[in-house]
DRENDO-1510 file (C-alpha; in Angstrom, 1 decimal, always signed):
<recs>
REC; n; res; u; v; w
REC; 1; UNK; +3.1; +28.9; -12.8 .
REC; 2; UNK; +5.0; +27.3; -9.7 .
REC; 3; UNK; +4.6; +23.9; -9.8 .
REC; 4; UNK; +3.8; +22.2; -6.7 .
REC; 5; UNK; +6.0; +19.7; -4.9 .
REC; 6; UNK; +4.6; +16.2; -4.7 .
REC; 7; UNK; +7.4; +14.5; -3.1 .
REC; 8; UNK; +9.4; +15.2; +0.4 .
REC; 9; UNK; +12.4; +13.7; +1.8 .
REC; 10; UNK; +12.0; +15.7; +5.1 .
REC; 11; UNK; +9.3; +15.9; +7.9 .
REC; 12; UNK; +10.1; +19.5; +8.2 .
REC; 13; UNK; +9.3; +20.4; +4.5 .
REC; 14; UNK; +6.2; +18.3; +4.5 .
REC; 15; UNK; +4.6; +19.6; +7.8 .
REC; 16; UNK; +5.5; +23.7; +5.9 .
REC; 17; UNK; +4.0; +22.7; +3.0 .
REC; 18; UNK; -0.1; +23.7; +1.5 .
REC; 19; UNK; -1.4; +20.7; +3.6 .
REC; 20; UNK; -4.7; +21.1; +2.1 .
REC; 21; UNK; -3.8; +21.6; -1.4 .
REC; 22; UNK; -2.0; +18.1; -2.1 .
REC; 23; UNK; -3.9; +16.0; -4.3 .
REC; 24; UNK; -0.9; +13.5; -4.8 .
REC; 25; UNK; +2.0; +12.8; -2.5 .
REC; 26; UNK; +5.1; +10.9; -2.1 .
REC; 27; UNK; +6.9; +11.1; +1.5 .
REC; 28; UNK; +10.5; +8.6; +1.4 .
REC; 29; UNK; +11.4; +8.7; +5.3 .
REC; 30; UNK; +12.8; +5.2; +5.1 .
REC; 31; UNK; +15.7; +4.8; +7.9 .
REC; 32; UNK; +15.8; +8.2; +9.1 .
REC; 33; UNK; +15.4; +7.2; +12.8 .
REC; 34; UNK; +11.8; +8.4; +12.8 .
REC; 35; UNK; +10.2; +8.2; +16.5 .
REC; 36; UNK; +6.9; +8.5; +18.1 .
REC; 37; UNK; +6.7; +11.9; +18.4 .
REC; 38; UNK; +8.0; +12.3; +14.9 .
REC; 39; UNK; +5.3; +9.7; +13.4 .
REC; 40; UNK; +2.6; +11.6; +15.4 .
REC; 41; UNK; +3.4; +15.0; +14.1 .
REC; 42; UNK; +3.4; +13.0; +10.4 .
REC; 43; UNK; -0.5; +11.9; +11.5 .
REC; 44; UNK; -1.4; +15.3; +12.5 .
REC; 45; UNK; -0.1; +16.6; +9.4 .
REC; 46; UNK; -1.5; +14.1; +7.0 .
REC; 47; UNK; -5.1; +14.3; +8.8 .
REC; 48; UNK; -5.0; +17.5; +7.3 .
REC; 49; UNK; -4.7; +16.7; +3.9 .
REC; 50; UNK; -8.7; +16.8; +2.6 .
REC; 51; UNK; -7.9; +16.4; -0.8 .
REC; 52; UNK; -5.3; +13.4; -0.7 .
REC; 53; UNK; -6.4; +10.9; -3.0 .
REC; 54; UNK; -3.0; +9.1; -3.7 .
REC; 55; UNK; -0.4; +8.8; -0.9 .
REC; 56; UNK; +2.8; +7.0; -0.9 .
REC; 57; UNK; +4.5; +6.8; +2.5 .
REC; 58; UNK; +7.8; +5.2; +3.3 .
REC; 59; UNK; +8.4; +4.7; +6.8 .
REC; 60; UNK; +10.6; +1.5; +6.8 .
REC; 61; UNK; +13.3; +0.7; +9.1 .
REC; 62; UNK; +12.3; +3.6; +11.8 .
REC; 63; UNK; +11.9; +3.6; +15.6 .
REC; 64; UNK; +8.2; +3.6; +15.1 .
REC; 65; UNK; +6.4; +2.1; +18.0 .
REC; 66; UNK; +2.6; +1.6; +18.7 .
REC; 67; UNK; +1.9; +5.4; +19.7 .
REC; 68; UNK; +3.8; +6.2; +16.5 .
REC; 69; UNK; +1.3; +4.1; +15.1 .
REC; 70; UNK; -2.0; +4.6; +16.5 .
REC; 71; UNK; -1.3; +8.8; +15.5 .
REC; 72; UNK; -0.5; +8.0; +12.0 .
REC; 73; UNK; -3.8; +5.7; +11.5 .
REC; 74; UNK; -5.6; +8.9; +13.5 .
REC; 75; UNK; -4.0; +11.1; +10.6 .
REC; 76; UNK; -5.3; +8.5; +7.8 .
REC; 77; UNK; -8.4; +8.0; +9.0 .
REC; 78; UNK; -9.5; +11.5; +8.2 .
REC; 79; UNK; -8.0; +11.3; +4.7 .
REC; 80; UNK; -11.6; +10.5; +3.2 .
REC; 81; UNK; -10.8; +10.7; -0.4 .
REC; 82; UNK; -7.7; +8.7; -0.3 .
REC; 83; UNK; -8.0; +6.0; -3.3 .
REC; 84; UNK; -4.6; +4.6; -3.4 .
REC; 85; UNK; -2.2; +4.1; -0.5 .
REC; 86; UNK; +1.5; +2.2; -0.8 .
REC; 87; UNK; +2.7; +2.1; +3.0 .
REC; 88; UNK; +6.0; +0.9; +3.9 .
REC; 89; UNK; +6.3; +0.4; +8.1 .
REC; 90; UNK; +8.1; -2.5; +7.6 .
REC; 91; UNK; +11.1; -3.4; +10.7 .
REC; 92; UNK; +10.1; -0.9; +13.2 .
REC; 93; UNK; +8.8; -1.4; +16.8 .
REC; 94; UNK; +4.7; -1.5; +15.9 .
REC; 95; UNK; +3.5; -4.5; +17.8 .
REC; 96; UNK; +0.3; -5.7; +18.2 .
REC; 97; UNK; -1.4; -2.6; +19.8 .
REC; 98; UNK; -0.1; -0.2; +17.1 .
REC; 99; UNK; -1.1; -2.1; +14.6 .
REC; 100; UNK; -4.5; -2.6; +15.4 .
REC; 101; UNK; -4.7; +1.1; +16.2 .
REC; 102; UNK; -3.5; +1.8; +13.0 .
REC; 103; UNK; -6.2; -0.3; +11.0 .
REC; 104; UNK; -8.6; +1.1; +12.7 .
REC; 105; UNK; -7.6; +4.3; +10.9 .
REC; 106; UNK; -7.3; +2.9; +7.2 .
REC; 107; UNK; -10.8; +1.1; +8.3 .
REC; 108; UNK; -12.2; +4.9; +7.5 .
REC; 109; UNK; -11.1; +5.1; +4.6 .
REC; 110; UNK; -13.9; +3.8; +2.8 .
REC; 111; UNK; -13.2; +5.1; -0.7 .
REC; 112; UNK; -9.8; +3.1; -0.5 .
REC; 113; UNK; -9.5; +1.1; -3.7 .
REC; 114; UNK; -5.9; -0.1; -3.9 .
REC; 115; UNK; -3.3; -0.3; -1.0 .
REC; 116; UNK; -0.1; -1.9; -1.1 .
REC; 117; UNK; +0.8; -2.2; +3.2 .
REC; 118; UNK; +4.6; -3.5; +4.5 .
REC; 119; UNK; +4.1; -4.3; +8.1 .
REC; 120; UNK; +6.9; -7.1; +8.3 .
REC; 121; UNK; +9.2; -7.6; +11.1 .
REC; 122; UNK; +7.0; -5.6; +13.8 .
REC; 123; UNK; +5.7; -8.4; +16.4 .
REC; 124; UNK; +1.9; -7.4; +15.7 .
REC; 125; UNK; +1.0; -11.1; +16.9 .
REC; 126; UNK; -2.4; -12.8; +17.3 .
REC; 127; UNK; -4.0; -9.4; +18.5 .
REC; 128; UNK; -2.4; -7.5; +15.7 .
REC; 129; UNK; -3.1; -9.5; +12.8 .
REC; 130; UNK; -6.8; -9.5; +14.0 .
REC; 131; UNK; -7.0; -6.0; +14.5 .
REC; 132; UNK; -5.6; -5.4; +11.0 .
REC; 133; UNK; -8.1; -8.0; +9.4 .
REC; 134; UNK; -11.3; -6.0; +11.5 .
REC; 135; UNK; -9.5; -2.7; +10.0 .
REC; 136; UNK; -9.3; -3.9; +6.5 .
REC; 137; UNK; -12.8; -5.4; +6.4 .
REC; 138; UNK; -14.1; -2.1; +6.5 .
REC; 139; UNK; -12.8; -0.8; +3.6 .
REC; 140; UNK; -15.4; -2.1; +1.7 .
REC; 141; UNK; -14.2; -0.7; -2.0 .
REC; 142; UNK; -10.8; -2.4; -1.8 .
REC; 143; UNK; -10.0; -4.5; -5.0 .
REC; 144; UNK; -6.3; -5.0; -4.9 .
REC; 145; UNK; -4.4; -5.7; -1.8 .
REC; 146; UNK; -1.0; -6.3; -1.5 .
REC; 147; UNK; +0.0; -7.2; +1.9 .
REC; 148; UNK; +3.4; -8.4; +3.5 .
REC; 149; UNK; +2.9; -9.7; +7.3 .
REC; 150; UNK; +6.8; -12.5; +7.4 .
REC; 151; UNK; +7.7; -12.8; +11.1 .
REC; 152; UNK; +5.4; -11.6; +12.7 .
REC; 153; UNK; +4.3; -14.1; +15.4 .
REC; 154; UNK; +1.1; -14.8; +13.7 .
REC; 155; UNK; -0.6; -17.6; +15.2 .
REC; 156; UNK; -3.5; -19.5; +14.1 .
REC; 157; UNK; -5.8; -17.5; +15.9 .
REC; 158; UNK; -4.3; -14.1; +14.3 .
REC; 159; UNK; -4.4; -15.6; +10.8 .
REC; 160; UNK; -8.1; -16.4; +11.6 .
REC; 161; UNK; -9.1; -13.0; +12.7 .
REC; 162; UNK; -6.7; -11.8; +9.2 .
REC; 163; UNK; -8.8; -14.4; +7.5 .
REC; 164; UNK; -12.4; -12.7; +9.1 .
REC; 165; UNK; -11.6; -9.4; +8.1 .
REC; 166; UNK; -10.1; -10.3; +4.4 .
REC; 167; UNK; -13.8; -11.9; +3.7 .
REC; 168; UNK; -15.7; -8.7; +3.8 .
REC; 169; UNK; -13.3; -7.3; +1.5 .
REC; 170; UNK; -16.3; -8.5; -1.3 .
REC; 171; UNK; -14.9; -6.2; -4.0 .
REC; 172; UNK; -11.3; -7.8; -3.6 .
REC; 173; UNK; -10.1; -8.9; -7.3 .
REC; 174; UNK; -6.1; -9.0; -6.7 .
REC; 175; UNK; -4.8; -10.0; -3.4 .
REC; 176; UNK; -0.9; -10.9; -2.8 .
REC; 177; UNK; -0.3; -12.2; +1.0 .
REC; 178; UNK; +2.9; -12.6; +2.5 .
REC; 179; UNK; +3.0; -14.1; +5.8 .
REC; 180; UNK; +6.1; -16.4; +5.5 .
REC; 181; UNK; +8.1; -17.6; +9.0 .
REC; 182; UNK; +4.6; -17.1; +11.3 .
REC; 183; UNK; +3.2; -19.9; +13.2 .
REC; 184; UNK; +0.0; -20.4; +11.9 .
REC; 185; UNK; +0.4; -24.0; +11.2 .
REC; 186; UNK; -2.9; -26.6; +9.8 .
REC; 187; UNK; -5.8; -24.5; +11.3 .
REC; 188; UNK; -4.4; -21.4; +10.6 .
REC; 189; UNK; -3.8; -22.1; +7.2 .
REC; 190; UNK; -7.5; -23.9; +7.1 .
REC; 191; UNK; -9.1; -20.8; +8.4 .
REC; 192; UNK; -7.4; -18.7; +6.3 .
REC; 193; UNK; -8.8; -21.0; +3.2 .
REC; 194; UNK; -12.1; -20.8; +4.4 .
REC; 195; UNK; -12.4; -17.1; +4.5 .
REC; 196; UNK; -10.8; -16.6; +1.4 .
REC; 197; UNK; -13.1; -18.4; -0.1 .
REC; 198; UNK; -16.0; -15.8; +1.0 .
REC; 199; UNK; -14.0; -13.3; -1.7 .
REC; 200; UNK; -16.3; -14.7; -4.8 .
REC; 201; UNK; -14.9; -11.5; -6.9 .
REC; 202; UNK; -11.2; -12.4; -6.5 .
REC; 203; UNK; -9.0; -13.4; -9.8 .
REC; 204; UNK; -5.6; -13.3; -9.0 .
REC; 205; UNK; -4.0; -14.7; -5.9 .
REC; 206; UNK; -0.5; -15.1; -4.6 .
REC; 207; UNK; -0.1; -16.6; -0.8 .
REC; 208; UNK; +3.5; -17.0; +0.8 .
REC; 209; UNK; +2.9; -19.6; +3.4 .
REC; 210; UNK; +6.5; -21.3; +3.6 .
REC; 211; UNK; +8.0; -21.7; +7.1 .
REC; 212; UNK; +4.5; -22.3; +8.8 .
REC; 213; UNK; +4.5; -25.7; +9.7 .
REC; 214; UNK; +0.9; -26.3; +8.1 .
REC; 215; UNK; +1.5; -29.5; +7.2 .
REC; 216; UNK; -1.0; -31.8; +5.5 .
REC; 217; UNK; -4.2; -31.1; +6.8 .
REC; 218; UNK; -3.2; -27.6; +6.9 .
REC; 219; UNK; -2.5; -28.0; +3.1 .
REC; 220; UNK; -5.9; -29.6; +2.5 .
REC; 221; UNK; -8.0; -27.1; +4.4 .
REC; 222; UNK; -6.4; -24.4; +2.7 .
REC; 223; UNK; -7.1; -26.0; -1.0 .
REC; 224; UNK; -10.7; -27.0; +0.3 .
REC; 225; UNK; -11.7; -23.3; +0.7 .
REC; 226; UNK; -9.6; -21.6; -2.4 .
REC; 227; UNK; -12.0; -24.2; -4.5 .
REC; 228; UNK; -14.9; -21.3; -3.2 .
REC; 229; UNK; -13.3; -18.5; -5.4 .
REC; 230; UNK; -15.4; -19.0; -8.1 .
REC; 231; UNK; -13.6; -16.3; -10.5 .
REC; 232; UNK; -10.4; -17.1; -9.5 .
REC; 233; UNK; -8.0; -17.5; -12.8 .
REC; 234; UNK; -4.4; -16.6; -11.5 .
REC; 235; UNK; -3.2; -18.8; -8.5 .
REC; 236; UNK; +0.1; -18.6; -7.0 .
REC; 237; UNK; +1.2; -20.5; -3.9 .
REC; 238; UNK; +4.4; -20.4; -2.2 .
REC; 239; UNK; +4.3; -24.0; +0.0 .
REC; 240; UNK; +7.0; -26.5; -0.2 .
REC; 241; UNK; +6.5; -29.5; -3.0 .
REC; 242; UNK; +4.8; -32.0; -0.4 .
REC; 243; UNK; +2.0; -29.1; +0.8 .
REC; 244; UNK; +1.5; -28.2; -2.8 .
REC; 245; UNK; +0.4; -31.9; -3.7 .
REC; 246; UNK; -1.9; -32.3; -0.6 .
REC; 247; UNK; -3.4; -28.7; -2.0 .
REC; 248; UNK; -4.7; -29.9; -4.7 .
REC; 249; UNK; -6.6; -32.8; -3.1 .
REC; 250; UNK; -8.6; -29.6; -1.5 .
REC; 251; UNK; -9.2; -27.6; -4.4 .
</recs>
């Protein structure tokens, strides 16, 4: 019995493969200078996958921009039986366009359970971090989320519209956030609290605020809303020593 291959280093090999037979895949493009057109062709390819349930798909360090983008979440979006999704898009050329165009394609994927999403270092902005947020809320079976968002240009607005979408996420147990070197200073990180605190089923959290200028209040806010999470046992903050005092004044 030929055993089927699971794992592809090349977009060529991938595309030629039994589309609608993989159950289980790993795709490593990682710095391979992958474009527009060659992230679209990925989408098209990957829409056709019916029976993808786990997906892993590095796409780091590419030339990815937000057409790039807005065809891969086209291709994801009709991956209906996908359950567990690792997706590395982190230092390409996504911006806030792409990325919500891209959440609006994992926002179909309603029998997502688990994803682990690098979207670092792509200038997704206000309009991009709300986008992903409205995306994510839709996936209404998520219970762990990883997410790493550092410099992005998040503002308080975009960590608000994160924050919106991140509520509806009722099923969410394990969350990690990473938005380090962002701008979403006090009412960012006050929002951000707030709609946390709307997750009642989360347990284990880990936030990266550092280098966000949330100061105080910001601190306080954040602490005030966290003290919502009724279930939640494993609490990790990442703020310097001064915010982490103020914090728990909030909790």
């Amino acid at each position: 019995m030929i055993q089927q291959n699971n794992n592809f280093g090349n977009l060529k090999q991938f595309l030629n493969s039994s589309l609608k037979s993989h159950q289980v895949l790993h795709i490593a493009l990682s710095y391979n200078k992958i474009s527009d057109e060659n992230a679209s062709g990925l989408g098209s390819g990957l829409g056709k996958c019916n029976n993808l349930s786990n997906l892993t798909l590095d796409l780091g360090a590419n030339q990815i921009g937000a057409q790039g983008a807005s065809d891969l979440g086209s291709g994801l979006g009709k991956c209906i039986n996908l359950q567990n999704l690792t997706l590395y898009l982190h230092y390409n050329k996504i911006g806030a366009e792409g990325a919500s165009s891209l959440s609006s394609g994992l926002g179909k994927c309603t029998n997502l359970s688990n994803l682990i999403f690098y979207l670092g270092n792509n200038q997704i902005g206000e309009k991009g971090a709300s986008g992903l947020g409205f995306g994510l809320g839709k996936c209404i079976n998520l219970s762990n989320l990883m997410l790493e968002l550092h410099e992005n240009q998040i503002s308080a607005e975009g960590a608000s519209g994160l924050g919106s979408g991140l509520g509806k996420c009722t099923n969410l147990s394990n969350l990690t956030l990473d938005l380090l070197k962002n701008q979403i200073g006090p009412d960012g990180a006050s929002g951000l609290g707030f709609d946390l605190g709307k997750c009642t089923n989360l347990s284990y959290l880990s936030l990266y605020l550092l280098f966000n200028q949330i100061g105080d209040q910001g601190a306080i806010g954040l602490g005030s809303g966290l003290g919502e999470c009724i279930n939640l046992s494993n609490l990790k903050l990442y703020l310097s020593q001064k915010q982490f005092i103020f914090i728990c004044f909030g909790l």
